[in-house]
C-alpha positions as CSV (number, residue, x, y, z in Angstrom):
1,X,-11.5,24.7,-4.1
2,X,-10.1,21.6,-2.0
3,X,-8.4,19.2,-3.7
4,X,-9.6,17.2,-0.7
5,X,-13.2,18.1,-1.1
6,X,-14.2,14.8,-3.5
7,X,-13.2,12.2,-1.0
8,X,-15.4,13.9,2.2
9,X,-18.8,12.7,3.4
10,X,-21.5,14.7,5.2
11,X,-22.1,12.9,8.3
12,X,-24.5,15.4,9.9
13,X,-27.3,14.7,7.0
14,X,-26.6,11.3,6.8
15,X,-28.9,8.6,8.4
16,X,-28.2,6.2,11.0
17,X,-27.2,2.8,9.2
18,X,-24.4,1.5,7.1
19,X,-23.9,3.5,3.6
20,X,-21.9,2.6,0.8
21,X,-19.5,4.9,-1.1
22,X,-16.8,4.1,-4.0
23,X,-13.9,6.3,-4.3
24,X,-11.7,5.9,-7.6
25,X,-7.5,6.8,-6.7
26,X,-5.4,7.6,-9.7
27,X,-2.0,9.5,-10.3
28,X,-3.8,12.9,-9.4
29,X,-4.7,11.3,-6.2
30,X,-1.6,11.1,-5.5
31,X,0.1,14.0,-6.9
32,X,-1.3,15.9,-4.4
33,X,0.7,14.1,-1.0
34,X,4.4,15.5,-1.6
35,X,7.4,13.0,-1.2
36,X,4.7,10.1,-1.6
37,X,5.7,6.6,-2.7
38,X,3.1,6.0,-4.9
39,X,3.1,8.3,-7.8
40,X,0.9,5.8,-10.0
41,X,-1.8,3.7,-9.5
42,X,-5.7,2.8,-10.3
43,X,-7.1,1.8,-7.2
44,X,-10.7,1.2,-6.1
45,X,-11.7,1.6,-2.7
46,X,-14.8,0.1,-1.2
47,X,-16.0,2.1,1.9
48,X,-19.0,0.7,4.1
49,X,-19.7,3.8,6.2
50,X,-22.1,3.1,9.7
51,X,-22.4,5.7,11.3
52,X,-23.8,4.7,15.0
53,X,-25.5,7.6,17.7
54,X,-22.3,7.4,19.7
55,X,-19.5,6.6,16.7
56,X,-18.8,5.7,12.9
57,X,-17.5,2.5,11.8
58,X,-15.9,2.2,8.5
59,X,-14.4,-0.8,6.9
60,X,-11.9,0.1,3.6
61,X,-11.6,-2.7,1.0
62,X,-9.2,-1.8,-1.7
63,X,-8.0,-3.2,-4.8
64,X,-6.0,-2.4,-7.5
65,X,-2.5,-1.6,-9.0
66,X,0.1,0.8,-8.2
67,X,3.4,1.5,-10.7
68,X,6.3,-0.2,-9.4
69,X,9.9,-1.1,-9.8
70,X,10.6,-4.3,-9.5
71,X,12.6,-5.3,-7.0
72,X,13.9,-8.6,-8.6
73,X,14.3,-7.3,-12.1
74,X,14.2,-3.6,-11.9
75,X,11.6,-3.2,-15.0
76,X,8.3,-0.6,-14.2
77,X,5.4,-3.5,-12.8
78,X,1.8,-2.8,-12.1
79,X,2.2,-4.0,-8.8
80,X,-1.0,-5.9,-7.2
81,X,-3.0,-4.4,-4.1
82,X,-5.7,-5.7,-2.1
83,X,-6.4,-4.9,1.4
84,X,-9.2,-4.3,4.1
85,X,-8.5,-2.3,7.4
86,X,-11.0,-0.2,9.5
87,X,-11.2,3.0,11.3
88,X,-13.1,4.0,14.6
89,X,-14.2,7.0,14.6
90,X,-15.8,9.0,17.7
91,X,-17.4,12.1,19.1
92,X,-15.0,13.7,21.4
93,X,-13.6,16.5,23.1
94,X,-10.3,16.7,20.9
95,X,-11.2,16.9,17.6
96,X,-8.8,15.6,15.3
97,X,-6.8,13.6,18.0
98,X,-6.1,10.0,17.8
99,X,-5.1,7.1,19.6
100,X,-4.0,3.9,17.6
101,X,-7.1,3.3,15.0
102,X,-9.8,5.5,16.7
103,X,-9.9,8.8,15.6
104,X,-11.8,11.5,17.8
105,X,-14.0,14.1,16.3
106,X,-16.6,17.1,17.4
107,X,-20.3,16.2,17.3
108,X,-20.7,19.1,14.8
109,X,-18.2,18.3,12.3
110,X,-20.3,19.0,8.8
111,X,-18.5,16.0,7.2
112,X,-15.6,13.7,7.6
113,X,-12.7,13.5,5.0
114,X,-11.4,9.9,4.3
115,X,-8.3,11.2,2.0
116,X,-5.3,11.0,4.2
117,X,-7.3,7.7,5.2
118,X,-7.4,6.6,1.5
119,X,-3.6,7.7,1.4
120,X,-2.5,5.5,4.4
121,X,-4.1,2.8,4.3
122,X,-2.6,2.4,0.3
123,X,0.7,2.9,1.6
124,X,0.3,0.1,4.3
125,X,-0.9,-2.1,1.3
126,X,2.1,-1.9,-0.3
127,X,4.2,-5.1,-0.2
128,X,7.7,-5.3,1.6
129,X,9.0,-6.0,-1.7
130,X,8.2,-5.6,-5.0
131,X,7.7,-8.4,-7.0
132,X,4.4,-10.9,-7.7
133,X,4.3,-13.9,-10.0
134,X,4.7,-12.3,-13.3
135,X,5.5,-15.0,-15.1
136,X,1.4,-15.7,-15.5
137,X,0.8,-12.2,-17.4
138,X,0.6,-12.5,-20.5
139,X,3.2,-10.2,-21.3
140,X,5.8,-10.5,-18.4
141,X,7.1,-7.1,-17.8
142,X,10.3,-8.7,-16.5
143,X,14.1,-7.2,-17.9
144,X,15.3,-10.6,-19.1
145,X,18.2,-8.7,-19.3
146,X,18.7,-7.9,-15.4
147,X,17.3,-11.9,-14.6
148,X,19.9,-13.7,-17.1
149,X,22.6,-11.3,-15.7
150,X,21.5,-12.8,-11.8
151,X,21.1,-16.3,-12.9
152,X,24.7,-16.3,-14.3
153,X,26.1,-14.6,-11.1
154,X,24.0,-17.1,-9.1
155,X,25.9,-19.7,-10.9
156,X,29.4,-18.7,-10.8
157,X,28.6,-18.2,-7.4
158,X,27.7,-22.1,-6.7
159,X,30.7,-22.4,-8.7
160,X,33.4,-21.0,-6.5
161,X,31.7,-22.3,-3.2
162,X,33.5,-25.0,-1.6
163,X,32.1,-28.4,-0.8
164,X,32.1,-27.5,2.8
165,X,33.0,-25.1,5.4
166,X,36.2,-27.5,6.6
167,X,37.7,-27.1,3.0
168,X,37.6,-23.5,2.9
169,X,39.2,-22.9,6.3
170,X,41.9,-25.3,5.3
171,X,42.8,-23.3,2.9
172,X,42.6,-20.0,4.8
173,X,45.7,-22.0,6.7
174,X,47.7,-22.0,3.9
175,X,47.6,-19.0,2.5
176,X,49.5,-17.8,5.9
């Protein structure tokens, strides 16, 4: 069987109009996408399927967690999602080809398969860093250890700087 199979939908039996579908991403989701970022997470997405006579709109919303480190603290977070993008898709000549967010298929394609879909549009979710206001959990996930470390250095740092540029290259002069 497909792995992929769960996350298609059979557009030629479907009516015209906007359907709903729910599709629940976990670590076997992910599992199967080799080399993927995201090897954890719980994520719900939201898809409102139209399909049109000439195209198919569908609108993603998706929300969840994914397994993180930290980039602040290094310690394992359940890092935050929530996003909401949309895909064009069309009846064409080149099945399967693409061109920026439409994506071209036969008229007789049986179903459409929203995995790789679901795949991207979680990676592009993902945050440029990894960090989010922890200190509201209730349990902080945070390795105190790693912050009070970065706080001291932070410090000594202030520390050693010199009241202002001018001092500092005075004292480059001296030192030749």
């Amino acid at each position: 069987m497909n792995a992929f199979a769960p996350y298609s939908i059979p557009i030629q039996g479907l009516k015209i109009g906007i359907h709903h579908f729910q599709f629940l991403i976990d670590d076997s989701f992910f599992a199967l996408y080799e080399a993927s970022p995201v090897q954890e997470g719980n994520l719900n997405f939201e898809v409102h399927f139209e399909k049109r006579a000439d195209m198919l709109v569908i609108d993603f919303e998706v929300e969840g967690t994914v397994r993180a480190e930290c980039d602040r603290c290094t310690a394992m977070i359940d890092l935050p999602l929530k996003d909401e993008r949309q895909l064009i898709v069309k009846y064409g000549e080149a099945e399967g080809g693409e061109d920026d967010e439409v994506v071209f298929i036969s008229r007789e394609a049986p179903n459409f398969n929203l995995a790789q879909y679901l795949y991207e549009f979680t990676i592009l979710a993902l945050p440029i860093r990894n960090i989010f206001d922890c200190q509201n959990s209730p349990v902080p996930p945070c390795n105190r250890e790693v912050l009070d470390f970065l706080v001291k250095e932070e410090k000594e740092s202030e520390e050693r700087k010199p009241a202002n540029i001018w001092d500092a290259l005075k004292d480059l002069n001296k030192e030749n």
